[in-house]
N, C-alpha and C positions, 0 to 999 in steps of 0.2 A: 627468734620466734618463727614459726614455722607456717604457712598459708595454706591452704586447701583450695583449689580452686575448681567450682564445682560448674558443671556444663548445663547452661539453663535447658529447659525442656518445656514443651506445650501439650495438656493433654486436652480430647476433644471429650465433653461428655455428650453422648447419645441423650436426647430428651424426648425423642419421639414414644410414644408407647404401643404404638399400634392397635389401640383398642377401639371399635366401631360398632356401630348399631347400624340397623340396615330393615328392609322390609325384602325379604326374600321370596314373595310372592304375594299376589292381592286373591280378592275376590272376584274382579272382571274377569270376561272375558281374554283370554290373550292370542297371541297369532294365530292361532291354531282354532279357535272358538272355544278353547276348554275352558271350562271352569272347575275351580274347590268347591265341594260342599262346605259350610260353612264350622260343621263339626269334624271336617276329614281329617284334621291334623291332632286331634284329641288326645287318640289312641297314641300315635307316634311321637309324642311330646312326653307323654308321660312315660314311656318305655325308655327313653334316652334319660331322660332324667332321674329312672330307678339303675341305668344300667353302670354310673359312676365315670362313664366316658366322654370324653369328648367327641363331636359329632366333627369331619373335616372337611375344610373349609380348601373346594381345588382351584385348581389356575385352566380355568375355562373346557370345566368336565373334562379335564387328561387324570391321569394319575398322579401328578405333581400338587403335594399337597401345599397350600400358600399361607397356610395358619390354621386355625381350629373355632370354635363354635364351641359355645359354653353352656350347654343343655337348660341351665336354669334359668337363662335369660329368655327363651324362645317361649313366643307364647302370643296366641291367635288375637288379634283387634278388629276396629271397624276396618281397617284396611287389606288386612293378608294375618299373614307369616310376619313376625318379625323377633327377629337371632341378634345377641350381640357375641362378638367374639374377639379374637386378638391375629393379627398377620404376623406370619413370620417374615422380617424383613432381613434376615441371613441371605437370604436367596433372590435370585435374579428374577424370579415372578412373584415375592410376597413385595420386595419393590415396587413393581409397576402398579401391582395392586395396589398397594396404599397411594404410590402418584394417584393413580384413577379415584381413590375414596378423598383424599382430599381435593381433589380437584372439581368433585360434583358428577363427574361421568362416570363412575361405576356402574353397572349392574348386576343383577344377581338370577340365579336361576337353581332350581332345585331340582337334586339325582333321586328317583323313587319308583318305588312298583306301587299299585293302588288296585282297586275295582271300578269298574267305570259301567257307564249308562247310557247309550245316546241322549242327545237333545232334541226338541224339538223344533229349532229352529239351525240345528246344525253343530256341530262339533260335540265334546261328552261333558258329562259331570263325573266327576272323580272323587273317592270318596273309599274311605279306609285306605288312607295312604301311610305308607313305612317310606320312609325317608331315608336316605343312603347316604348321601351328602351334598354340599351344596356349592355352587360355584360361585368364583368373582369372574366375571365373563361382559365380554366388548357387544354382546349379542344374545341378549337376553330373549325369553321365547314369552316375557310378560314384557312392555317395557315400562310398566308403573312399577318396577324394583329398584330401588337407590340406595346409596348410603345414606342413613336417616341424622346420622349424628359422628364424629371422631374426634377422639382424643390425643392431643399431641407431645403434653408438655404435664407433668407432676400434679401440674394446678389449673390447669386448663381446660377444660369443652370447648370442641367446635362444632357451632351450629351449621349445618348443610343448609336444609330449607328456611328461604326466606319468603317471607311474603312481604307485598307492599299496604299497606294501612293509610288513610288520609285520617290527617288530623284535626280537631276543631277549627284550625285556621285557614282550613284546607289544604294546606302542606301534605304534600305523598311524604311518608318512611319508610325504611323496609327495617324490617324488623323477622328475628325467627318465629318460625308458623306458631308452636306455641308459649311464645312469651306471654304475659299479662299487658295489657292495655297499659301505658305509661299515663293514662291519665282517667280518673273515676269518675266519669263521665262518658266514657269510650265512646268513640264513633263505631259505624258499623265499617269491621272488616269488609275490606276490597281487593280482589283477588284480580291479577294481572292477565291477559289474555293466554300467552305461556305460564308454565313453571319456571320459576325464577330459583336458582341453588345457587349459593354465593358460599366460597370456602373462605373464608377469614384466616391472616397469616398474620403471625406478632414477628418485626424486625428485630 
């Protein structure tokens, strides 16, 4: 009888997915004093989303694309702009990126031509904007842009934003911004002096 003797091996499987949600621009003010009008992204949401493409997604406004933007997700709230999309993590910047998105310090900032207007108390409103692409970037020109939400694992979300909650006993929680009250009687949500972003990791 003859033996075969075969050479064990270890394979690693990849479970990251790179997928994320983000607010890529608010309605405030930002460095500059500029503000969106609050319909300026209207027109350029629905153009991307007739045009079957992906919108791309750079490593800090260079030409190095870091992943892509999925036209269907994008779409105006009380807060901004907000894109979901997927990093490419082949590459030496769709990495850092996703370090940065799980880690809560991301930010985001958006490439575009627009019309603008003075303000009255300084800086423009902006307004029929075409959107070009948008970055993951250390240096955001809003800094209310974050990553809102990522995905790591087949079966998993992870929550970025937490907020803290007191509870009937008066126990602080932190809990994601919007979860349901764990209890049907809820207290009144209580908001920390910071923003608190807290990336949760499974061992």
């Amino acid at each position: 009888m003859q033996h075969l003797t075969l050479k064990a091996t270890t394979t690693t499987v990849d479970q990251e997915l790179g997928h994320f949600t983000a607010l890529a621009s608010a309605w405030t003010a930002d460095r500059e004093r500029d503000v969106i009008a609050r319909d300026g992204f209207n027109d350029t949401i629905a153009a991307w989303q007739r045009s079957g493409k992906s919108m791309p997604l750079l490593f800090e406004h260079s030409s190095t694309v870091a992943g892509a933007i999925d036209p269907a997700s994008m779409r105006a709230d009380d807060q901004g702009l907000v894109v979901g999309g997927q990093v490419d993590r082949s590459t030496a910047e769709g990495r850092q990126v996703w370090r940065t998105i799980k880690a809560g310090t991301a930010g985001f900032s958006i490439g575009f031509m627009a019309q603008s207007r003075p303000r009255a108390d300084g800086g423009r409103e902006l307004y029929d904007i075409d959107l070009l692409e948008i970055s993951a970037t250390s240096k955001p020109m809003h800094p209310a842009t974050r990553a809102l939400a990522w995905k790591s694992a087949a079966n998993g979300r992870r929550d970025v934003d937490m907020i803290w909650i007191v509870g009937p006993d008066g126990e602080p929680a932190l809990v994601p911004a919007d979860a349901p009250l764990p209890w049907e009687d809820g207290p009144e949500r209580k908001a920390v002096p910071l923003p608190i972003r807290v990336a949760r990791f499974e061992c």
